[in-house]
C-alpha positions as CSV (number, residue, x, y, z in Angstrom):
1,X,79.3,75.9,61.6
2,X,80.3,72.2,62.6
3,X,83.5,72.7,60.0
4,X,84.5,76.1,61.5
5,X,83.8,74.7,64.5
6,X,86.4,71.5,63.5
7,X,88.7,73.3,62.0
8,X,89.1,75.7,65.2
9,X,89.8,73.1,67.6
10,X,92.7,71.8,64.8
11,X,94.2,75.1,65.1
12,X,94.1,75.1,68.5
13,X,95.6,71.1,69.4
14,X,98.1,72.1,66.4
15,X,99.0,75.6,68.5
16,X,98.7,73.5,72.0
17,X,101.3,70.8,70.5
18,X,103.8,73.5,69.0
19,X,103.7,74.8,72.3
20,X,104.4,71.9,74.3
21,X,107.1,70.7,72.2
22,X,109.0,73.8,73.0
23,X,109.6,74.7,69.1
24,X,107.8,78.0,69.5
25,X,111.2,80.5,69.3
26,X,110.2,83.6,67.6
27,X,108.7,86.0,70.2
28,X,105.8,87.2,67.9
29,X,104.8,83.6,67.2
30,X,104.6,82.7,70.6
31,X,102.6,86.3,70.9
32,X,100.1,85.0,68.8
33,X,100.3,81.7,69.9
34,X,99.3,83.3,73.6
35,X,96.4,85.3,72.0
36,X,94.6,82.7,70.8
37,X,95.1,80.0,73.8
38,X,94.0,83.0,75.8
39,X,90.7,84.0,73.5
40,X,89.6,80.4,73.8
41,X,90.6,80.1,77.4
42,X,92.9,77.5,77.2
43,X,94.8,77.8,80.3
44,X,96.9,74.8,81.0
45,X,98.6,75.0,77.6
46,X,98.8,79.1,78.0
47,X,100.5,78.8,81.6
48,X,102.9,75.9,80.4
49,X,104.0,78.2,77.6
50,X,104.4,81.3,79.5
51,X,105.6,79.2,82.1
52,X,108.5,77.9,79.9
53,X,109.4,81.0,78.3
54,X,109.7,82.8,81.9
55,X,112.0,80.2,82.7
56,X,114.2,80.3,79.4
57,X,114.9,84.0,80.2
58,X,113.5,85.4,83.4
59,X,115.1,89.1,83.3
60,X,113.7,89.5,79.9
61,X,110.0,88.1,80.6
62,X,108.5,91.2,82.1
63,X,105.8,91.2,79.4
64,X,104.9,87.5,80.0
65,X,105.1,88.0,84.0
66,X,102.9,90.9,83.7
67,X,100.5,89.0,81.3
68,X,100.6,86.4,83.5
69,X,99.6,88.0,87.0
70,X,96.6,90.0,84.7
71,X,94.9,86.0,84.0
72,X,95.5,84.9,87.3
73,X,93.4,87.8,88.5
74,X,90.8,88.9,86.3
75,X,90.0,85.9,84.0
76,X,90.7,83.5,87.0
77,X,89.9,85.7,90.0
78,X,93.1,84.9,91.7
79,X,94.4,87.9,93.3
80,X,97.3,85.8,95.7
81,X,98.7,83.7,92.5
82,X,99.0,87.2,90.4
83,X,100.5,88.7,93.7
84,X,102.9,85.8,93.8
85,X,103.8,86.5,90.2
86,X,104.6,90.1,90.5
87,X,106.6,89.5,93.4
88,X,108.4,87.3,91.6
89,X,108.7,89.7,88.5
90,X,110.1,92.3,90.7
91,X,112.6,90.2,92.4
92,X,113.9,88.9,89.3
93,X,114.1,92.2,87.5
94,X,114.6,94.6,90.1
95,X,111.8,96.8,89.3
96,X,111.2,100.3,90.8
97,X,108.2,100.8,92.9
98,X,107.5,103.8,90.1
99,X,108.2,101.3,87.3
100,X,105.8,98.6,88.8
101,X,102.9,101.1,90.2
102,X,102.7,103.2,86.8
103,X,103.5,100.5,84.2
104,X,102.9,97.3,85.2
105,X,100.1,97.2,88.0
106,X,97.3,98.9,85.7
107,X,97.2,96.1,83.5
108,X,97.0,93.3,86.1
109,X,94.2,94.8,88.3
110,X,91.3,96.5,87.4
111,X,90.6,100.1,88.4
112,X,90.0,101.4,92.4
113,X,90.1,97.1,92.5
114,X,92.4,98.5,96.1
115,X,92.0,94.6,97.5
116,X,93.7,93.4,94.9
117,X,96.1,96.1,94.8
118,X,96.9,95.8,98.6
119,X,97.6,92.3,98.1
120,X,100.1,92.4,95.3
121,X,101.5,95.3,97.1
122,X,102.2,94.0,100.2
123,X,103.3,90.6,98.1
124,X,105.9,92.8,96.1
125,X,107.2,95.0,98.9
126,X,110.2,93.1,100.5
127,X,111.3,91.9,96.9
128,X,111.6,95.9,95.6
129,X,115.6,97.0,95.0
130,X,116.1,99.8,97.4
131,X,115.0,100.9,100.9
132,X,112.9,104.6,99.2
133,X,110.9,102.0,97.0
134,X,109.6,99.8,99.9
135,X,108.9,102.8,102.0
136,X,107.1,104.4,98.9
137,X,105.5,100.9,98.8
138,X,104.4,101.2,102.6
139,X,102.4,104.3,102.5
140,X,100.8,103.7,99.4
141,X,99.4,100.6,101.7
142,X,98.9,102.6,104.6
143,X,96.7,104.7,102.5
144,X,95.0,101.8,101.2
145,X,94.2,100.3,104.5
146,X,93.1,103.8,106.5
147,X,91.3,104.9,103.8
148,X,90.0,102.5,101.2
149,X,89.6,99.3,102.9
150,X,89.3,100.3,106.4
151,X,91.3,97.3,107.5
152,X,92.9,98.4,111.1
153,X,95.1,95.6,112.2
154,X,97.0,95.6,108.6
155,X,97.2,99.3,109.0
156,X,98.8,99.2,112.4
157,X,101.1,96.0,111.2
158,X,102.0,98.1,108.0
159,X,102.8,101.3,110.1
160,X,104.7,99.3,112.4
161,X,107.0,97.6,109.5
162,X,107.3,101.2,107.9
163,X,109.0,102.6,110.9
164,X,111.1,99.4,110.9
165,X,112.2,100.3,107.3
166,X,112.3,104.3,107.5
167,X,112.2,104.8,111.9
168,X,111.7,108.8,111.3
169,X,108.9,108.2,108.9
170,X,107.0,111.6,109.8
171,X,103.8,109.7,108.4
172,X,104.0,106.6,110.6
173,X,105.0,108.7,113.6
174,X,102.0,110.8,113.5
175,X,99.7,107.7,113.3
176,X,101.4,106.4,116.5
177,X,101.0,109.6,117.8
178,X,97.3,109.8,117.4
179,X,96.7,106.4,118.7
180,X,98.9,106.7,121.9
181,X,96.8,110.0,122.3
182,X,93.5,108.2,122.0
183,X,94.6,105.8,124.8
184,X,95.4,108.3,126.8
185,X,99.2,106.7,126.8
186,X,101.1,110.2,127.4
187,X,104.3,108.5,128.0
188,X,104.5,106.9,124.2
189,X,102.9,110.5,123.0
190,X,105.8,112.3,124.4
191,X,108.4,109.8,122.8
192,X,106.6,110.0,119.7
193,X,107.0,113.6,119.8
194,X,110.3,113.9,120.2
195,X,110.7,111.4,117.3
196,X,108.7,113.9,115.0
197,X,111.0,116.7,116.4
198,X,113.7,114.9,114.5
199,X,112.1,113.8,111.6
200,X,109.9,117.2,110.2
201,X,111.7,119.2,108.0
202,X,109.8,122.5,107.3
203,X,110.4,124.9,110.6
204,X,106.3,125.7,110.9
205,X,106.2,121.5,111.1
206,X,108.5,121.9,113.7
207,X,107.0,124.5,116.0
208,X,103.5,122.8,116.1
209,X,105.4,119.7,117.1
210,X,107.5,121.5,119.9
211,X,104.1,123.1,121.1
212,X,102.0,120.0,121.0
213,X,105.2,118.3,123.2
214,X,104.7,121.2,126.0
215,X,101.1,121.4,125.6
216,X,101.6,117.1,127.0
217,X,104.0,118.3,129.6
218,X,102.1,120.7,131.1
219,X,98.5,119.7,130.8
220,X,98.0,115.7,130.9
221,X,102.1,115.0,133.0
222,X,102.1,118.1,134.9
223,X,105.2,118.9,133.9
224,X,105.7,122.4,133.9
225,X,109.8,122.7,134.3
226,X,110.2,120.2,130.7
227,X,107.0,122.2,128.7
228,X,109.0,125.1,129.7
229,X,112.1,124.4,128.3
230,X,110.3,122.6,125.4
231,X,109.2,126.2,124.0
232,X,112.3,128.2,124.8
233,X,114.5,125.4,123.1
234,X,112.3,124.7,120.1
235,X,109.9,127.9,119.9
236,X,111.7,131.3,120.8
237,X,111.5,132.0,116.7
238,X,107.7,130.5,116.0
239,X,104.9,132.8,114.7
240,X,102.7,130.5,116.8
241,X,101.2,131.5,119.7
242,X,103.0,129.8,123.1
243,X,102.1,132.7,126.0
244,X,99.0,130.4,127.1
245,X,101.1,127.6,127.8
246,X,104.0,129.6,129.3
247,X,101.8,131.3,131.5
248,X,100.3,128.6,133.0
249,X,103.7,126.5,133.3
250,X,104.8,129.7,135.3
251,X,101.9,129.4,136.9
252,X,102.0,126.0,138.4
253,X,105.9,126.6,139.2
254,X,104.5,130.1,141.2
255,X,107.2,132.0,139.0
256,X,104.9,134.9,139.0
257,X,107.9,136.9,137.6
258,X,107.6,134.1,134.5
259,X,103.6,135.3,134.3
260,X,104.6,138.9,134.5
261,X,107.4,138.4,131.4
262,X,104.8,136.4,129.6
263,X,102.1,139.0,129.8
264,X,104.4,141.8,129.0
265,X,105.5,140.5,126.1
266,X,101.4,140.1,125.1
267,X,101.3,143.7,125.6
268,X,103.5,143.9,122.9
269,X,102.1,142.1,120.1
270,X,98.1,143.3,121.0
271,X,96.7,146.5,119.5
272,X,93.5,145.8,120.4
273,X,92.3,147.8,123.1
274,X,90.0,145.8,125.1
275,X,92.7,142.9,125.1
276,X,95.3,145.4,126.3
277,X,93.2,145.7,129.3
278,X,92.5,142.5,130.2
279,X,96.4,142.4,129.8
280,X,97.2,145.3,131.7
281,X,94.3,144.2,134.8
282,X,96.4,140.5,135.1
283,X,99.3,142.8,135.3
284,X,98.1,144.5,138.0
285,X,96.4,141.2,139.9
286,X,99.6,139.8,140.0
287,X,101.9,142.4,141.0
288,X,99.2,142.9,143.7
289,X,99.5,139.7,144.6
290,X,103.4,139.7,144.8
291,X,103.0,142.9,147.1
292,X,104.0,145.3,144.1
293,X,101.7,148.0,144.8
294,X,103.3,150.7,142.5
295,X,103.0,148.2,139.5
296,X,99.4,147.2,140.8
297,X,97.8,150.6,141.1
298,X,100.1,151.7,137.3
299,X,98.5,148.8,135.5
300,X,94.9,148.9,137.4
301,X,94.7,152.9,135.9
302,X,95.9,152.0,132.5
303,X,92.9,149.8,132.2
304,X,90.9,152.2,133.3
305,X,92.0,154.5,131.2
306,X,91.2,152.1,128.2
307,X,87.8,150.8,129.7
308,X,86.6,153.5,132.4
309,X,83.8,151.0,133.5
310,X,86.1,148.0,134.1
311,X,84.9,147.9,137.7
312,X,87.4,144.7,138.5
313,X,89.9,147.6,138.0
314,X,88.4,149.8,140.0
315,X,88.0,147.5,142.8
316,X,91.5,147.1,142.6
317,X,92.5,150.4,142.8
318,X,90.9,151.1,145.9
319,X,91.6,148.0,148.1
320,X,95.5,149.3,146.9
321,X,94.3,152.6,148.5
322,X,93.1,150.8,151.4
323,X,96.1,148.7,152.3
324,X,98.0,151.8,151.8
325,X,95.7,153.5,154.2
326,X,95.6,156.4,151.3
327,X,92.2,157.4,152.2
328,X,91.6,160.9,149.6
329,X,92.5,158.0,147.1
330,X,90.0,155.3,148.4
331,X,87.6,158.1,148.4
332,X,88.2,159.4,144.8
333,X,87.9,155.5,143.6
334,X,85.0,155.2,145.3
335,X,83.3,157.8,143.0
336,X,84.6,156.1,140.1
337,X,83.2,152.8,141.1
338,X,80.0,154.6,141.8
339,X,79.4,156.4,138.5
340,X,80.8,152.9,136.7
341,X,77.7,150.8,138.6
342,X,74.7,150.2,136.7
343,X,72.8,148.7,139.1
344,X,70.7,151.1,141.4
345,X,71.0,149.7,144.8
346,X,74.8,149.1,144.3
347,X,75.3,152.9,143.5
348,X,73.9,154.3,146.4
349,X,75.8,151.8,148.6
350,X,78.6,152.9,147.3
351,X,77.7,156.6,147.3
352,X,77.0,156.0,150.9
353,X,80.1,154.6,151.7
354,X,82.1,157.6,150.3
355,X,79.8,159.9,151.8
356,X,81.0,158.4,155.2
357,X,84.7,158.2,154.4
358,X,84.3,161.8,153.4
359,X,83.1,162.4,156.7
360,X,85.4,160.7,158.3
361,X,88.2,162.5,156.6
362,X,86.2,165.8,157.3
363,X,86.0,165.1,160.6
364,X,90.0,163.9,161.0
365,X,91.6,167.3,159.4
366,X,89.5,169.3,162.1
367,X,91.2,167.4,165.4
């Protein structure tokens, strides 16, 4: 054992000294040469030589580069030197973000090691050739830092230099977005919004976008006018639904024409028949309201018609009747609303009350 032992550590002063005289030229020999310095864990030899041979011929030492950054972190734990070398490695051979992610970065961190991998990432990222591979770069760190390592002041850092590289990054812009809308800052929402109506490319994208901008106008800036024109500019094609918002931007602006388009063209796309008549009864309400009595008491009897115990309805109806001083109409309502009522007391009220206005009628026609 002593010999083998003896005879070992010749090999290896004889291999250490070949190496350091630089009269290793033949790339398998200096191969081997690497395997065993590295079996025995000889490292100052093993950097000097793969230190040399980098040097001789950088933008042919990927190999070596690659073999280097995989010591420096899993045999010596070094995660920042082997970062430092693969920055290096891409800067001198201009290697895709593809090339270094699939081929090279497996064999110098372990697997799901995503500390290690954040750091030679963000290490490699201003060294890679083109502007798509550092932005490819950036979101694979975004990911990293949201969802892996749960690191939120790299993450916002990291978003913040991804819009600097790609500034209609729809990824970064939604994070922005999120965050300004967590702060309640509706100023930066909106400008982020309009950011993302640039930068989305599929049209459905594109519509949620344009309603979530008017949604921010009208509900947290009161801003009816601008959510509006938002949807009319951006939505009059979208499959989405946009009548709640109109309505109540028509609403705040007392356009109760704009409510009365809005809820007509509802009418149009329902085919259920209880929403028809909720449809139909705001119909009426606000033609009411807007001293449209024809429209009022047309709308009030379609819902009727659908839902012949939608007493709202009927209510309307007759106070119509009553403003018009239309009394046999007041009076034929009345029994409407009386045979609608469930409740006991309310019906004979109600009963009572036509009985009189029947008299009263009665009593009229014979003066």
């Amino acid at each position: 054992m002593a010999s083998t032992l003896a005879l070992d550590g010749d090999r290896i002063r004889s291999l250490v000294a070949k190496a350091d005289s630089g009269g290793v030229t033949d790339a398998a020999e200096r191969l081997r040469i690497l395997d065993v310095l590295e079996q025995h864990e000889c490292w100052g030899p093993f950097f000097r030589l793969l230190g040399n041979t980098i040097a001789e011929s950088p933008k042919h030492a990927n190999e070596y580069f690659v073999r280097l950054a995989r010591v420096q972190n899993k045999y010596l734990e070094d995660a920042f030197a082997a970062a430092e070398t693969c920055a290096n490695m891409v800067a001198e051979l201009q290697v895709s973000f593809i090339q270094f992610s699939v081929d090279m970065l497996p064999q110098v961190i372990d697997f799901e090691d995503f500390n290690a991998e954040a750091t030679v990432l963000s290490a490699i990222c201003d060294f890679l050739p083109t502007a798509a591979d550092q932005i490819s770069c950036l979101e694979r760190l975004c990911m990293l830092y949201e969802k892996k390592i749960h690191n939120e002041s790299r993450l916002v850092a990291t978003y913040e230099k991804l819009l600097q590289v790609d500034p209609s990054n729809v990824r970064a812009l939604r994070y922005f977005k999120l965050t300004y809308t967590q702060s309640n800052d509706w100023d930066q929402v909106v400008d982020t919004l309009k950011k993302l109506l640039v930068a989305v490319r599929k049209p459905q994208e594109l519509f949620r976008v344009a309603q979530e901008l008017a949604a921010i106008y009208l509900y947290q800036l009161d801003m009816p006018s601008e959510a509006i024109q938002t949807l009319e500019i951006h939505c009059s094609d979208s499959p989405l639904d946009t009548s709640t918002i109109l309505f109540d931007a028509y609403q705040r602006l007392a356009d109760w024409q704009g409510c009365l388009r809005v809820l007509r063209q509802c009418l149009l796309n329902v085919e259920a028949e209880g929403a028809r008549a909720i449809l139909h009864q705001k119909i009426a309400v606000l033609n009411a309201q807007i001293g449209a009595t024809g429209e009022a008491l047309d709308n009030f009897t379609k819902v009727v018609k659908i839902s012949p115990h939608f007493l709202d309805a009927i209510e309307g109806i007759i106070n119509i009747g009553i403003q018009r001083k239309d009394w046999p109409l007041v009076e034929q309502w009345l029994g409407h609303l009386a045979d609608a009522i469930i409740d006991d007391r309310l019906r004979i009220q109600v009963q009572q009350a036509k009985g009189r206005l029947r008299d009263g009628l009665t009593h009229a026609n014979q003066q």
